[in-house]
C-alpha positions in Angstrom: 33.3 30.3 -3.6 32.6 32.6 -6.3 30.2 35.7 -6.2 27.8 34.1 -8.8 28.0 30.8 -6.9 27.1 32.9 -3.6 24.2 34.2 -4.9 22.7 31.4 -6.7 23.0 29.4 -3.6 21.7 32.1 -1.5 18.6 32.2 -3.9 17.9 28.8 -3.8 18.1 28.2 -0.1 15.8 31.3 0.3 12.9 30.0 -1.8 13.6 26.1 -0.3 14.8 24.6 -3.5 18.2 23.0 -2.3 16.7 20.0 -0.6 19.3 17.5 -0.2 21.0 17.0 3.0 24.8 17.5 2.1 23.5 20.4 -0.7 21.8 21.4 2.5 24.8 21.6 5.0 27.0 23.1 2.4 25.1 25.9 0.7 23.4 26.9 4.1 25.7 27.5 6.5 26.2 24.0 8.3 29.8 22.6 8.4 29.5 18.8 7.0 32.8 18.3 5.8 31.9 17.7 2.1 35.0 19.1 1.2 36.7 22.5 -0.6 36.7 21.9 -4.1 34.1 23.8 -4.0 35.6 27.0 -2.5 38.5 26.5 -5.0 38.4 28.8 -8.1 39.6 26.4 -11.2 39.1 29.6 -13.8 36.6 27.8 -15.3 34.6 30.9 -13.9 31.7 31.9 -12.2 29.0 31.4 -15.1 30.2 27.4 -15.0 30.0 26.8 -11.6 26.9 28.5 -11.3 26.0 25.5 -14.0 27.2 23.2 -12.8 25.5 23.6 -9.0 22.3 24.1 -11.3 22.7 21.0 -13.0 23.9 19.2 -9.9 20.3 20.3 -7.8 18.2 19.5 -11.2 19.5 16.0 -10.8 19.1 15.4 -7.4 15.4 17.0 -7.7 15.3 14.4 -11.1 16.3 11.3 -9.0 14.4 12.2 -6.0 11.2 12.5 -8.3 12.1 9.3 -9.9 12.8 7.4 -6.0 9.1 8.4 -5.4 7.9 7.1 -8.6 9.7 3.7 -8.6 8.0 3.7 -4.7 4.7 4.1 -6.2 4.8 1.2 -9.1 6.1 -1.1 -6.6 3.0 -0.4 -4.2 1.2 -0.6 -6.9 2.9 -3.7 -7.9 2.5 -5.3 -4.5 -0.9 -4.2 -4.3 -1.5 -6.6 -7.8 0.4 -9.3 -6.8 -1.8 -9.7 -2.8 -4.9 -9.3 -4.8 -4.3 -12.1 -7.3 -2.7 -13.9 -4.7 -6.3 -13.6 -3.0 -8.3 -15.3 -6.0 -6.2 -18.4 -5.3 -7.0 -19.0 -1.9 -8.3 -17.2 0.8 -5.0 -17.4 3.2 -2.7 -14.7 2.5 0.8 -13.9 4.5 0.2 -12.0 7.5 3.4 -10.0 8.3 1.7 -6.8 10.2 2.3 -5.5 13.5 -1.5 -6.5 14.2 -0.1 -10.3 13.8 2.6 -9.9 16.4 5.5 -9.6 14.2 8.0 -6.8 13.7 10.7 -6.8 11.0 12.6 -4.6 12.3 15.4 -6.7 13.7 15.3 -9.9 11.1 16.9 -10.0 7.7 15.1 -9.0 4.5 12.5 -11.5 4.1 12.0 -13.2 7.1 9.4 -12.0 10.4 10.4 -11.7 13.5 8.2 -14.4 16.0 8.4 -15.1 19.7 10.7 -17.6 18.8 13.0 -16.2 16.3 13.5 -15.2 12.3 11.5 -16.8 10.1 9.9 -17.0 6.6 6.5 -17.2 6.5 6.1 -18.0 3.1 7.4 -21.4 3.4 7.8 -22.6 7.2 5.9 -25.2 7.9 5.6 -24.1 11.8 5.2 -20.5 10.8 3.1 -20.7 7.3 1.8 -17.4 6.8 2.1 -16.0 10.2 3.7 -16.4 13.2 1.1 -18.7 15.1 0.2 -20.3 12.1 1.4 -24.1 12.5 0.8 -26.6 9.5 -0.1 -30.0 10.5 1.8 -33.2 10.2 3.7 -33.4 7.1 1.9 -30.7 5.9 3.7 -28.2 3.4 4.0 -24.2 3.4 3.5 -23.2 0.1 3.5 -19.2 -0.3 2.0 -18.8 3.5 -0.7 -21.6 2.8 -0.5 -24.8 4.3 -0.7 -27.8 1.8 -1.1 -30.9 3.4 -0.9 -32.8 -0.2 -3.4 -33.8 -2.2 -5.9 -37.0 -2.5 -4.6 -39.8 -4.4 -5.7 -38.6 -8.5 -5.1 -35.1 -7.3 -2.4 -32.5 -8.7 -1.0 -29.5 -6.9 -1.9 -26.3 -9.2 -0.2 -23.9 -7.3 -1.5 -23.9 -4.0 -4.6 -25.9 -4.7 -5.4 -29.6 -5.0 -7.7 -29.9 -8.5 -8.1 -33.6 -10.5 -7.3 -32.6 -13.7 -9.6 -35.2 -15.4 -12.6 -32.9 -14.9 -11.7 -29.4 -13.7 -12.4 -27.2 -16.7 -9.3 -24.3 -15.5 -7.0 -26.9 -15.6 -8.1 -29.9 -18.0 -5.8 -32.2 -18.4 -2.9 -30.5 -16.9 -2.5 -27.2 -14.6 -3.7 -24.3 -16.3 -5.2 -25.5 -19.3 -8.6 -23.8 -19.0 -11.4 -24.8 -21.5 -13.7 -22.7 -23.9 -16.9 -20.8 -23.1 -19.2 -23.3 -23.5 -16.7 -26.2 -23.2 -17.1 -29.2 -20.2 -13.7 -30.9 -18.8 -14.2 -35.1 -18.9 -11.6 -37.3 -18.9 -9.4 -34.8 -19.0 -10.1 -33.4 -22.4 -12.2 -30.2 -23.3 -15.7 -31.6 -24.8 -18.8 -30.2 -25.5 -20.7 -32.8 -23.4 -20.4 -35.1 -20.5 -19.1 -38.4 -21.2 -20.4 -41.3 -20.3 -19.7 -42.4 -16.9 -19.7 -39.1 -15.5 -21.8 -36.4 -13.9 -22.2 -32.4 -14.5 -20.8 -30.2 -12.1 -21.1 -27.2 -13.7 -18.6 -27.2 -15.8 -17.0 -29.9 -14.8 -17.6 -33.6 -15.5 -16.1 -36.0 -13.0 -16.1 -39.8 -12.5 -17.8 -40.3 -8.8 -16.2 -43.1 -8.4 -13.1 -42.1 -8.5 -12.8 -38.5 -8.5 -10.9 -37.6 -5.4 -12.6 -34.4 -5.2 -15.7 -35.1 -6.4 -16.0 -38.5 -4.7 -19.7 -40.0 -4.8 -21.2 -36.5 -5.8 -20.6 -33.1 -6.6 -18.2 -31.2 -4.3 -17.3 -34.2 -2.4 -13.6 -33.3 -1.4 -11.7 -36.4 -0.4 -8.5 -34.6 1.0 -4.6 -35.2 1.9 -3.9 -38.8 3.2 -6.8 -40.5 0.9 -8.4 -42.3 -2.1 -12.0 -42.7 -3.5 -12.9 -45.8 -3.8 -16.1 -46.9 -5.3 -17.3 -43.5 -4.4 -16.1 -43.4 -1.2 -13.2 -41.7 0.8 -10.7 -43.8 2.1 -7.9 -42.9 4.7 -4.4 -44.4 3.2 -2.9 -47.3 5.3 -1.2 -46.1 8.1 -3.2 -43.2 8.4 -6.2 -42.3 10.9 -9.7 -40.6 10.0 -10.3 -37.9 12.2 -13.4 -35.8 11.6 -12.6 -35.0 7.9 -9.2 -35.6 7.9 -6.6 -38.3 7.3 -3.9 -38.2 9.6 -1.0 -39.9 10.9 -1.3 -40.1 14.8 2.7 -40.4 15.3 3.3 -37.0 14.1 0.5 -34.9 14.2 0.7 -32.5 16.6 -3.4 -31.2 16.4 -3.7 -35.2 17.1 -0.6 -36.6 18.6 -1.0 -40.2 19.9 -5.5 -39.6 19.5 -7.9 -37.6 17.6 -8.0 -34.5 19.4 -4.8 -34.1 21.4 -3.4 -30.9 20.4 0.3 -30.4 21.3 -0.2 -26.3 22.0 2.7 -25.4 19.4 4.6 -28.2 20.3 5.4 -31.2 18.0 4.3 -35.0 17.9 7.6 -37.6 17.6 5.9 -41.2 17.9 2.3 -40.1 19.6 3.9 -38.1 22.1 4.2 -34.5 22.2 7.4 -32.8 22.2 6.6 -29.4 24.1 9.0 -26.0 22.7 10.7 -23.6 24.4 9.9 -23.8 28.3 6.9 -26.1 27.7 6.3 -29.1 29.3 4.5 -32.5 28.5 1.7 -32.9 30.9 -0.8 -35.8 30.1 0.2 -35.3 26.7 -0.7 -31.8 25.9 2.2 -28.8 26.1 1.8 -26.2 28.6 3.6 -23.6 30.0 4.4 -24.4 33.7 5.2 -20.4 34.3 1.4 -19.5 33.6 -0.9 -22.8 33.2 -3.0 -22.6 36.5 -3.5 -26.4 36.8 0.6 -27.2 35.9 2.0 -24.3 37.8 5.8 -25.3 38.0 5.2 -28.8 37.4 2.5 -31.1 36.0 -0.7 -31.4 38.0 0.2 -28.5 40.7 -3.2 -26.7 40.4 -3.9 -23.3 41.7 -7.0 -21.9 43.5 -9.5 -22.2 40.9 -11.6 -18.9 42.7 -8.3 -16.5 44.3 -5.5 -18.3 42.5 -3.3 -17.9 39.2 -0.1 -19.1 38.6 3.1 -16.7 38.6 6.2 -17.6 37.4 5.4 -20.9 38.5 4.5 -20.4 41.6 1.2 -20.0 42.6 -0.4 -16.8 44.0 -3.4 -15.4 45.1 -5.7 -12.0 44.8 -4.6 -9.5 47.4 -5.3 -10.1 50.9 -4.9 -14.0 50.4 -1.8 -16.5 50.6 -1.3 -19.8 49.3 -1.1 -23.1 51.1 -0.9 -25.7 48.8 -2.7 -24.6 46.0 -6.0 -23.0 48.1 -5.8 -19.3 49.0 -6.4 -18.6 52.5 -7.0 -15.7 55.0 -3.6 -15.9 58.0 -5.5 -13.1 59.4 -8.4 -15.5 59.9 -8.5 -18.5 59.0 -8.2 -21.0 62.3 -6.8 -24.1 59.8 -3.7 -21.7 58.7 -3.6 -19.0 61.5 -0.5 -16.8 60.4 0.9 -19.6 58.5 -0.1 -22.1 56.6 -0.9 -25.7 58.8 -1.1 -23.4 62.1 -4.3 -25.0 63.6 -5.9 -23.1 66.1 -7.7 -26.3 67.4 -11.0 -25.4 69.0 -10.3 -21.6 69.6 -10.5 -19.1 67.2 -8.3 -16.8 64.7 -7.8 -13.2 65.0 -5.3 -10.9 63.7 -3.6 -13.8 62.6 -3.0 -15.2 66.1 -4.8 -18.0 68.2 -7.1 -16.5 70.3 -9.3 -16.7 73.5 -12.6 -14.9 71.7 -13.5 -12.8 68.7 -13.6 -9.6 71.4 -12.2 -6.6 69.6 -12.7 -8.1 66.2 -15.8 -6.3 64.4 -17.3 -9.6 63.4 -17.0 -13.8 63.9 -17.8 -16.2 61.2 -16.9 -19.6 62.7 -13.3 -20.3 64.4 -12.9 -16.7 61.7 -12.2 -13.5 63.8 -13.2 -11.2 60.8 -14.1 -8.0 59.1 -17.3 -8.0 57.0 -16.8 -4.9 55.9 -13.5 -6.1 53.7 -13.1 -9.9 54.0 -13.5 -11.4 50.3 -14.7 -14.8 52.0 -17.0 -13.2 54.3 -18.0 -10.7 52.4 -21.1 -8.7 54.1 -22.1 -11.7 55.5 -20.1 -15.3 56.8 -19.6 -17.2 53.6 -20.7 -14.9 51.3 -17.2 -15.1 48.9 -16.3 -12.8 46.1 -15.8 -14.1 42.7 -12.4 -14.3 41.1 -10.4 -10.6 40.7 -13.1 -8.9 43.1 -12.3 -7.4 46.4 -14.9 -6.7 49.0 -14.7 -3.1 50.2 -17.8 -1.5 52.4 -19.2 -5.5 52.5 -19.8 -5.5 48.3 -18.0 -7.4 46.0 -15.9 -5.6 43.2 -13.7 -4.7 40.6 
């Protein structure tokens, strides 16, 4: 390297100016194998490299400056695009960490869930977050679930509006009348029509108007028709609570109103559980964890020392499991040392049949026992501590 290249590198990396990480390595000491053509002397001189390492570090400085500004407008840009996204409706993707979701290990675009890769923008069983689940034959349209619109309805983007009186979109999607202006039979007027009523500025037909069916406001919804001023489920369909659904496939009311399928999906009225859950009385659970299905359907747990692990169910320190109700072997004279070892009439101590409760601090019963630590004699016989408490010193606790 040349004596003016020398020194206008050593300059440079004095004051901090050479920030790129192979300018870096190669004007500063560090061997990272950029090459030699820079050592090499073309007789071009020291005045042009000198140049042409100035011109070099101006435009990495240049594009640097740039990166960060292109970074900014497309915040910016981003930042423009959620907010009007927000006007439209009031779901908006959820693709934080705070959501349960990490896109670290999926491809551009898509969230990573429990269950895999997706994209939340238009999976039905993931629409706009992870544990968002549209129902039925419900649509994901950019994260919000559209379930389709009443009969006389059009989809506007995401949002269900009857063109014949919706003065944004009068007579067709976006189509906004005039200050001043009403929306009636799909035209921009300066008055109500006939046949109609005022909602603001909007003058629907109430007996017809799927979304202002009988009065003002009056949404009908997916799955139905006003008639005479009435909502009307479509054939084949079911009215539960405000909806109009189809109990063969909808998994929030698979088979009834009600049933939910707990992420599961609903083939015929019957739920068809994901992943490792199963089908019990028609709702999905989770036979590793569900206290009342632990391992298989109806296998309930201790509902005061129990909880199901792994599907198999345990109980709070100092207590075993026989067949689903936590017990004391040290104690109890039903399961003395095991579960099903009666002691008949004597009592239980140490978790052997025994003669008398001599020895023992304290007798409850056929129970040779400790007050002073015994969560179902705690302080005093039959005094039991609540689920997750211990007794220490004879009191309850955490």
């Amino acid at each position: 390297m040349t004596t003016n290249t020398s020194t206008w590198l050593a300059r440079r990396c004095a004051s901090g100016f050479v920030t790129a990480t192979v300018l870096l390595g190669l004007a500063c000491g560090s061997d990272v194998g950029v090459g030699s053509s820079t050592d090499t002397d073309t007789g071009t001189g020291g005045t042009d490299t000198d140049a042409t390492m100035s011109a070099t570090a101006a435009s990495m400085s240049a594009s640097a400056t740039a990166g960060s500004m292109s970074a900014s407008a497309t915040t910016d840009a981003t930042a423009e695009t959620t907010d009007a996204t927000a006007t439209v409706t009031d779901t908006t993707l959820d693709t934080s960490a705070s959501a349960g979701t990490d896109t670290g290990t999926c491809e551009p675009g898509l969230v990573l869930c429990n269950d895999g890769c997706f994209d939340v923008s238009n999976d039905p069983q993931h629409c706009g977050s992870c544990d968002e689940q549209c129902n039925g034959a419900a649509e994901c349209v950019a994260g919000n679930c559209i379930e389709g619109c009443a009969v006389g309805a059009t989809l506007c983007g995401v949002e269900c509006v009857s063109t014949d009186s919706d003065p944004n979109n009068c007579g067709s999607c976006g189509n906004a009348c005039g200050d001043g202006e009403v929306c009636g039979g799909g035209a921009c007027l300066g008055m109500c029509p006939d046949g109609t009523i005022q909602c603001d500025a909007a003058c629907p037909d109430p007996s017809v108007d799927p979304l202002n069916c009988g009065g003002c406001g009056q949404d009908c919804g997916a799955g139905s028709e006003c008639i005479a001023g009435n909502c009307t489920c479509l054939a084949g369909l079911e009215s539960c609570g405000n909806d109009c659904v189809d109990l063969d496939i909808d998994p929030n009311n698979c088979g009834e109103c009600g049933n939910n399928c707990e992420g599961g999906g609903c083939e015929g009225g019957q739920c068809t559980c994901a992943d490792q859950n199963i089908s019990c009385e028609g709702n999905c659970v989770n036979p590793n964890n569900s206290d009342q299905n632990c391992g298989s359907c109806g296998n309930a747990c201790d509902q005061d020392f129990g909880f199901c692990d792994n599907g198999t169910c345990a109980c709070d320190a100092g207590l075993d499991d026989c067949d689903g109700t936590c017990v004391n072997f040290d104690s109890d004279p039903n399961n003395c040392g095991s579960c099903n070892n009666d002691c008949g009439d004597q009592p239980c101590g140490g978790g052997e049949c025994v003669a008398n409760c001599d020895g023992f601090p304290d007798q409850c019963g056929g129970s040779c026992t400790n007050l002073e630590n015994d969560p179902l004699n705690c302080g005093d016989c039959g005094e039991v501590c609540n689920d997750g408490e211990s007794c220490n010193g004879g009191q309850c606790g955490n």
